[in-house]
Phi, psi and omega in degrees: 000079207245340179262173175331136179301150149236199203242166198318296229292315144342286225257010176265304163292343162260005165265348153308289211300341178261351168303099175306126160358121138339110163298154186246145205222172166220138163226164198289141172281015228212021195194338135344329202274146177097351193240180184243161183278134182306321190210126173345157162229130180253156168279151181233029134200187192271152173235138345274171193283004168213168172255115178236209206237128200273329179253157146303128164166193147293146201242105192237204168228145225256120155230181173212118063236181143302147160261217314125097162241151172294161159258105195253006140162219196211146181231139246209145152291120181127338193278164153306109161332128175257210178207118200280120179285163215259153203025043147240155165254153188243125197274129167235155192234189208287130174095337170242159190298141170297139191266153162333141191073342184264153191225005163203167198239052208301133167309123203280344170303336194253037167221168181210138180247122180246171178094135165212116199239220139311308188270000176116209199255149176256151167252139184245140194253123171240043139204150180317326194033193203195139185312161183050031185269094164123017201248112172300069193292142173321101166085029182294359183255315177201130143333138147291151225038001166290150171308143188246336208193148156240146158337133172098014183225155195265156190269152180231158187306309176018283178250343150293321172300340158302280167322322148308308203303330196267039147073051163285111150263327140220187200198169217248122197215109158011151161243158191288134192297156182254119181236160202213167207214160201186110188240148175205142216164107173306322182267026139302147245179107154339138156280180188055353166252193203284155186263145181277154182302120182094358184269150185237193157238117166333102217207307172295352193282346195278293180319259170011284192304310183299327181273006180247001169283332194282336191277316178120018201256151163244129163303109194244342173216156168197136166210159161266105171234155160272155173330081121226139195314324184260353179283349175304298193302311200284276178339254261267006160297312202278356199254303192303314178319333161255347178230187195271351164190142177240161201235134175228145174238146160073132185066065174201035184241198189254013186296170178308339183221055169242104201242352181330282205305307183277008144307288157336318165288327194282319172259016191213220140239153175231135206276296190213167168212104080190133163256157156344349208226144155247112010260142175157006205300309180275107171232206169157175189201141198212150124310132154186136199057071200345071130268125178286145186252164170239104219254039223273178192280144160303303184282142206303325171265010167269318169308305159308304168279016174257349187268309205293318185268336183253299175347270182288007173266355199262321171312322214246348158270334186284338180250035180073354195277193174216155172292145155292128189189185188196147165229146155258107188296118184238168155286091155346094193273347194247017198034208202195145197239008190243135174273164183246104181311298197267169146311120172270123169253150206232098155337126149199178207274154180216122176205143176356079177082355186224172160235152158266112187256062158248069150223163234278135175254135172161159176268018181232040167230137204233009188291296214299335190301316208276308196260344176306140211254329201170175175248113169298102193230128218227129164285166173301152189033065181255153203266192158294171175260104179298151188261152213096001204271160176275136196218139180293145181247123167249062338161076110007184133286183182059351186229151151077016176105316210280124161280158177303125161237151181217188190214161161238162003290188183286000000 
């Protein structure tokens, strides 16, 4: 790995350049959620689309004082706006139009009704209120035509229920990459048998998948080869040929039996060799049979932060977004005793206001991913850290509980 580090973005942006276009599909929305959108959404009516009653109460015309009004009948969600007559109130319930003449709306907890006369019982409003109280006006949520959404942003249960409302029966969305994941490794091992001395059980291809299903991707190939240059070559020919990007854990550092990286040259291009992160240093990114390969470290938690800074930033520009993610400057409460070559991302817990890296730290652990709030990002050639000392967090979509999100535009 002798040539220049370059930095996730580098290296996010050249597997977009080699990466073919996202097809574009329509799907029923109720079948929408996880996916992205294709094309802008303009709203084609106002939300909500009347001015309506936000409580159970009466409907009145807002004067001061109050008189004394008949009640001349009621209105029910779901009914035709009526017209509220000059000293009458309308009992109205939650969800229904306001009738032509009423500009408010009192709560029936604050009225009484008295009285029983020829025309019934009159109502008396006992608080002062205040025009428009309680009224839900025609489009305080969206304007009709205003914009709703842009292309390029992934749907949350949200924005399919936003869609419902302006009446989406389908809609125009990415289609999901076919990713196909390729692990290596002599000591790699089934699961369900006995483990041989020296042997591990295969567990990332398992990780890989669940993160490109979490991502919105479908699995379309998974293989095992052992530590050699040609079951390397061949995989990764037969894998790139069905899908749309293929993901490798293992062999892609510089021992003697790390055969990725000079794979890639031998049946492809190889894009990069090394990125910026610690841990994650050892990655690359390659073409083959123009599919882009993605290349990641065999150990598990090097692997999580090479999908999380380069991986997923490059997905989420390839389906036009950009991530969604957040940082906070927090105080480090427990410090950090290690200096940093590279930028370092450190797993750690973020509670009130501070963050902590006591959870198991190392590029072979993956423990730590489950309870981690965020990533502690230490620049290259940062010293140890004191604890208390202030520090950046970086908070991702995929950690901390957060599902992955991006938006659009780019």
């Amino acid at each position: 790995m002798d040539n220049p580090l370059i930095t996730p973005e580098r290296a996010a942006a050249a597997l977009l350049e080699a990466a073919r276009p996202l097809d574009v599909e329509t799907v029923a929305l109720d079948a929408a959620l996880g996916r992205t959108l294709a094309h802008d959404v303009i709203s084609p009516l106002a939300l909500p689309p009347f001015d309506r009653a936000a409580m159970d109460g009466y409907a009145v015309r807002f004067v001061e004082p109050w008189p004394e009004l008949a009640v001349a009948g009621a209105a029910r969600a779901g009914d035709p706006p009526g017209t509220l007559l000059p000293g009458t109130a309308l009992r109205i319930f939650t969800g229904a139009p306001l009738p032509a003449g009423a500009d408010t709306v009192i709560e029936q907890e604050a009225c009484r009704l008295v009285g029983g006369g020829a025309n019934g019982p009159v109502l008396q409003i006992q608080i002062r209120g205040f025009w428009g109280r309680n009224v839900m006006r025609r489009g305080h949520e969206i304007g009709i035509a205003a914009p709703v959404m842009a292309a390029g942003t992934r749907l949350s249960p949200y924005h399919v229920s936003l869609l419902a409302s302006l009446g989406t029966d389908r809609l125009f969305v990415r289609r999901r990459p076919r990713v196909a994941i390729l692990e290596t490794g002599d000591e790699l091992q089934d699961a369900a048998t006995p483990l041989q001395p020296g042997h591990i059980y295969a567990s990332n291809g398992s990780l890989l998948g669940a993160l490109v299903q979490e991502w919105g991707g479908e699995v379309v190939g998974r293989r095992r080869v052992a530590d050699a240059p040609a079951t390397t070559q061949d995989a990764l020919r037969s894998l790139a040929a069905g899908a749309d990007l293929v993901v490798v854990t293992g062999g892609v550092s510089v021992g003697d039996f790390d055969y990725v990286p000079a794979a890639l040259e031998a049946v492809g291009t190889r894009l990069f060799w090394g990125v910026g992160i610690h841990p994650g240093r050892a990655m690359a990114g390659g073409v083959v049979a123009a599919t882009p390969v993605a290349a990641l470290s065999g150990n598990p938690g090097a692997a999580v932060v090479s999908w999380l800074t380069v991986v997923a930033r490059f997905w989420a520009w390839w389906h036009g977004g950009r991530p969604v993610e957040s940082f906070e400057r927090l105080p480090l409460k427990t410090g950090f005793r290690k200096r940093s070559r590279e930028p370092r991302y450190i797993p750690v817990r973020v509670r009130a206001g501070e963050a902590r890296a006591d959870l198991p730290q190392g590029a072979d652990v993956v423990t730590a991913y489950i309870e981690a709030g965020g990533l502690a990002v230490l620049p290259a050639g940062s010293e140890p850290v004191d604890a208390g000392a202030l520090v950046d967090v970086w908070e991702p979509g995929g950690i901390g509980g957060r599902s992955p999100r991006w938006v659009g535009p780019v």
